[in-house]
N, C-alpha and C positions, 0 to 999 in steps of 0.2 A: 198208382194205388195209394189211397190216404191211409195213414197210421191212423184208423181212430182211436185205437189204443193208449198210444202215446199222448191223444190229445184229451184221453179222459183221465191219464196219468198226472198230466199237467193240472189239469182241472181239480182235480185230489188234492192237489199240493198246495191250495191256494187254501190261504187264513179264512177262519170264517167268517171272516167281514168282507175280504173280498169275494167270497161265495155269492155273499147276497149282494155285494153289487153289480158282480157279473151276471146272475140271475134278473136284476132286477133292469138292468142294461140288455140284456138279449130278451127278455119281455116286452120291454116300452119301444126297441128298433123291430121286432117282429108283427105288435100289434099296427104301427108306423107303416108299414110295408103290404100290409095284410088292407087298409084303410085307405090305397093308393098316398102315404105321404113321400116326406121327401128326406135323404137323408145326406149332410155334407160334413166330407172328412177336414179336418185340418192339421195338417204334416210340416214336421220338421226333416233335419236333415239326415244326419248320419248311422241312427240305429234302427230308423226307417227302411235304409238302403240295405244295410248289414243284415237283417234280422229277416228282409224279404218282405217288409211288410207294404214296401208301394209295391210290390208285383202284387202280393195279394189281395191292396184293394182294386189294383186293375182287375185283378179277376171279378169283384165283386160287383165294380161298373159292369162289365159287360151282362154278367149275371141279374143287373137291374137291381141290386140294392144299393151301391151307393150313386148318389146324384150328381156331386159335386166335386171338387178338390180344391185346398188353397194349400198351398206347400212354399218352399223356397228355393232360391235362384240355384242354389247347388244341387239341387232332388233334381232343378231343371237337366242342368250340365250333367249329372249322372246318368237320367236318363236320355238323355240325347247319345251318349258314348255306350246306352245298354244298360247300365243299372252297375252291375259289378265286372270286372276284367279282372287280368290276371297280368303281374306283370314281375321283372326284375332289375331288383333294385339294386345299384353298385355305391360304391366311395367314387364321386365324380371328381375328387383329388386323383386319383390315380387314371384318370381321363386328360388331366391336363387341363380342369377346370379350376377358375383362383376360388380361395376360399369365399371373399366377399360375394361373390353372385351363387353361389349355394347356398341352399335352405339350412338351419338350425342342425342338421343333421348329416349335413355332405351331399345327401342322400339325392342321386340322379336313377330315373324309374324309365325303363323299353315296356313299351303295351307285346303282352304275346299272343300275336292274332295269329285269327280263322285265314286261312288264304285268301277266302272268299270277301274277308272282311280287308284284307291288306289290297287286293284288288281294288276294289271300291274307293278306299282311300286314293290308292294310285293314280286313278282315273280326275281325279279332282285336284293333284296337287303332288309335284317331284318333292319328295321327302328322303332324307339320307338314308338309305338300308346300309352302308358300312357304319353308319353311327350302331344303326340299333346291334349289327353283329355285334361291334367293338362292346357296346353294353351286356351282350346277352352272352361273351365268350368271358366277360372279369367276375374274381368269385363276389357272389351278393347272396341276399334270397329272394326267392321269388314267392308272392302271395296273391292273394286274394282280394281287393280293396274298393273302392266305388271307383266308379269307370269314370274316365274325362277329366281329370285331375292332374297330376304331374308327369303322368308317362307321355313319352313321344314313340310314336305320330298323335296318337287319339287325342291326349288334353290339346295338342295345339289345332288338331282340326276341330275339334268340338269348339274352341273360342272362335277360329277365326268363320265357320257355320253359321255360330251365333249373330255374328255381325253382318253376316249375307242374311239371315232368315229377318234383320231387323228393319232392314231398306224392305223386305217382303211387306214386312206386317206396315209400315207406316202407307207400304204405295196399296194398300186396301183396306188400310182402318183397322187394324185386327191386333190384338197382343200377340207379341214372339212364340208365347208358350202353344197359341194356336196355331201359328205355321208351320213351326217344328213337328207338332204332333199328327200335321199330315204324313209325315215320310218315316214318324216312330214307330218301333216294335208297338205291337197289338198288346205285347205282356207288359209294357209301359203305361204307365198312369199317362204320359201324354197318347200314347198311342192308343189307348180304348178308349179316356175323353175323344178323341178324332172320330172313332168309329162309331161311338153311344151318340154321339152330338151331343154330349157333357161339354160343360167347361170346367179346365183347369188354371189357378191363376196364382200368380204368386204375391205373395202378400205384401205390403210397405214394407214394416219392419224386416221383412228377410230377404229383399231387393240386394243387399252386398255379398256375393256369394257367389264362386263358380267363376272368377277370374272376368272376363271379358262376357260371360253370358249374364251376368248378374245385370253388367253396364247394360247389355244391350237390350234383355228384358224392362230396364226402368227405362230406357231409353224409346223403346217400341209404342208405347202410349202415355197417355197425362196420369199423374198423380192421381189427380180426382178423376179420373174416367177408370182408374186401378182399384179406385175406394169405392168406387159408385156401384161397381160389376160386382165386385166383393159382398159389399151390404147387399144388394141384390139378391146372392145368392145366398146370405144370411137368412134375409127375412123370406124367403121360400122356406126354409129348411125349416123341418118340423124337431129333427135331432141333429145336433153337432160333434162328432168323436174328434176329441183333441189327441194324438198319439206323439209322445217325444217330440213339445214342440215350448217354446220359448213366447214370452211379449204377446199373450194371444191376448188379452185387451185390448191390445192397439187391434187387435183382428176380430173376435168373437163382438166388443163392443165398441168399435172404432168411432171414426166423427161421424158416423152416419144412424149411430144406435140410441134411442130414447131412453129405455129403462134405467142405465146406467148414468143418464145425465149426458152422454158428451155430445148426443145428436141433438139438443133441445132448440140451439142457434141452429144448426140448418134447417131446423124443421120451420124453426120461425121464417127464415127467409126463402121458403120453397122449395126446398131440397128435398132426394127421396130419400126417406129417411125408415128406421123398423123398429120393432122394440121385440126382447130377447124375452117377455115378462114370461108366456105362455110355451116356451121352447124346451127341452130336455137337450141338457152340456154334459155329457159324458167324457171326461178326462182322463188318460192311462199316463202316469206319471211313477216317479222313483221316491219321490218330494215326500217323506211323511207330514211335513209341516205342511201342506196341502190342505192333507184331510184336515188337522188339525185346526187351521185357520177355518176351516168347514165347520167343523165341529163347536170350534169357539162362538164362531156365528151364531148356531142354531141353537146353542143352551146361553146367550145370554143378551144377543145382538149386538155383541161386543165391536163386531166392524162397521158396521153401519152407523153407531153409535162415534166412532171415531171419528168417520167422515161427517156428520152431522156436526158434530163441534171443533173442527177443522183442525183434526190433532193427528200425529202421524200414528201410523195403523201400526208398525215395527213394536213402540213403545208399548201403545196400548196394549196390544194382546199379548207381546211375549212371543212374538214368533217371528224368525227371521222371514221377513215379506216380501215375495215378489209380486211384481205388479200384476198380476194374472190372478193372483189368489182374493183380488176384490172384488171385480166383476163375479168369478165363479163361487165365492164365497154366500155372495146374496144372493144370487139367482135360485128360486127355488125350486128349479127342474135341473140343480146340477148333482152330477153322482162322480165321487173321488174314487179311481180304481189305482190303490197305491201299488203296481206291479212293475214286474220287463214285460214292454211292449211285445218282445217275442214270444210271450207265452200270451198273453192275454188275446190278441188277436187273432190266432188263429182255434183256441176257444169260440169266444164270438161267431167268428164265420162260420165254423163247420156247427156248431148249434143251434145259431138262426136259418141258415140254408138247410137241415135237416126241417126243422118245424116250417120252412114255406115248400118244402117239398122240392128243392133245389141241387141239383151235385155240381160239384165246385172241380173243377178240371185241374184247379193249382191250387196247392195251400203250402204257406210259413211253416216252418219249424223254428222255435231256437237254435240261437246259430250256436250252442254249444253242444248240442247234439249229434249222433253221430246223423239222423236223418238232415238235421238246418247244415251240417260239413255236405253235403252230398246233395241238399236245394243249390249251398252256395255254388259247386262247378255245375249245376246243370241251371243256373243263371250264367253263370260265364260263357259256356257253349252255347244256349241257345236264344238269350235276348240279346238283339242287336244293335249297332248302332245307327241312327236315324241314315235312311235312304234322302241323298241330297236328291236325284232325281227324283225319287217320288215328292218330294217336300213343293220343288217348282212345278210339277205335272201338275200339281194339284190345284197352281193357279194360274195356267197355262193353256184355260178352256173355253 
């Protein structure tokens, strides 16, 4: 049962600036939706995971609103190990671990799995259960965190997975994110891309991430066949939602994008190439200098202007400047939603799915709520970590 309550609470809460650009963002994705277009998400990593918001735009793929996904190598490795796990963490000093080979923190992490799920592992690979006893019997605490990270078995199965799935995808042409997402939970961004026949792909700039799955995603196909899939699904998309994400220049208007100038050589030399001119860039960010750089734009051309006389944009405006904020700065289909992702997105969904006449099977809560405490264990119990059998089944026909 969805709280809509809670999520017209949240909707209350919001300044009224972001009223109307939430309003004005669930208008342009429903009219979008309504007109057969196309809509591609682009995700980062960690508040993403936390917040539930890749489970709920898998929900949203499957539901046929969104189209696409570009995210990063750790959303990968997350959702390969399920999205969120639960694990306990000890002082691996008292393990009889030397200080130098532990992280910043001492901090040694047991995954605390389903039978079901300890089975399946087993079945793949003899891993220590008196380690994990030894970890799960010393005082620590145990929490809640994104799955496939530093606890053992699961972060190490997830890496050495990823390196089996990359020999997969090279011996049939395919990126990693695509092999994996045959044998992924369905509640997974790779796991409903698999089943919608979406693509999901991870972006250049967020290729380091996720231990050995980062390698083995950049590792799975070329550079340019990463950028070309990418723009691709760029210039389909008729809306772009940027949520908690970094360097999206190099992504929203990468070497393959005209408007912004950096596609101009490939287009000269033959390349497929797109332009953002006629697009709507919806961004959910923390950043007030965002809007702000937004803002300075539209009352004076102040960025545009900087770049036209080859001056750095930092100085000129007066706002500390990330590289993302010049692309969306002039783009004049972008809208700045200065919020947490965990409130705005599950707004969106249940808004725009109400006016297409849609019910959403799973929806976000902020994870500070007592409902996002109570999404988070029922992601730990019930999204899983990728089926290695089903992953080779699937190219085994």
């Amino acid at each position: 049962m969805i709280n809509k309550s809670l999520i017209e609470n949240l909707y209350d809460g919001l300044s009224k600036q972001n009223k109307e650009w939430v309003d004005k963002s669930i208008e342009k994705i429903v009219q979008t939706k309504e007109s057969g277009g196309t809509i591609v998400v682009v995700t980062g990593s960690g508040p993403n995971i936390h917040e539930g918001v890749t489970t709920l735009i898998a929900e949203l793929i499957h539901k046929g609103i969104v189209d696409g996904v570009t995210t990063s190598s750790a959303v990968i490795s997350h959702e390969m190990a399920g999205a969120l796990e639960k694990v306990h963490r000890v002082d691996g000093r008292k393990l009889g671990f030397p200080e130098a080979k532990l992280p910043i923190d001492n901090l040694i992490e047991a995954s605390i799995m389903t039978e079901e799920v300890a089975q399946m592992i087993k079945e793949e690979f003899s891993y220590d259960e008196e380690y994990i006893k030894r970890i799960l019997a010393e005082e620590g605490n145990t929490i809640i965190k994104a799955a496939g990270n530093l606890a053992y078995p699961l972060g190490l199965r997830t890496e050495r997975l990823a390196r089996e799935a990359e020999t997969l995808a090279k011996a049939n042409g395919v990126p990693l994110e695509y092999v994996v997402g045959q044998g992924a939970d369905r509640m997974t961004m790779l796991g409903a891309a698999a089943e919608n026949n979406k693509e999901i792909l991870v972006t250049v700039p967020q290729l380091v991430g996720g231990g050995q799955v980062g390698l083995a995603v950049g590792d799975s196909i070329s550079l340019t066949e990463r950028s070309t899939r990418i723009a691709r699904m760029m210039g389909n998309a008729d809306i772009i939602i940027e949520s908690a994400v970094a360097l999206t220049q190099e992504i929203h208007d990468g070497p393959f994008e005209t408007y912004t100038g950096h596609g101009i050589w490939p287009d000269h030399e033959g390349y497929y190439t797109y332009s953002l001119a006629n697009k709507t860039l919806i961004r959910i960010d923390l950043d007030p200098n965002l809007e702000l750089a937004w803002k300075k734009q539209r009352e004076s051309n102040i960025v545009q202007e900087a770049i036209a006389k080859g001056l750095p944009k930092t100085k000129i405006t007066g706002v500390p400047f990330r590289m993302e904020m010049s692309g969306f700065a002039r783009l004049p289909g972008s809208i700045p939603i200065i919020e947490d992702i965990g409130k705005i997105w599950p707004i969106i969904a249940l808004k725009v799915t109400e006016r297409l006449g849609i019910s959403l099977d799973f929806i976000s809560y902020p994870q500070g709520t007592e409902e996002g405490r109570k999404m988070r264990e029922w992601l730990v119990e019930n999204v899983k970590p990728v089926n290695r059998r089903k992953m080779y089944d699937a190219f085994n026909k």
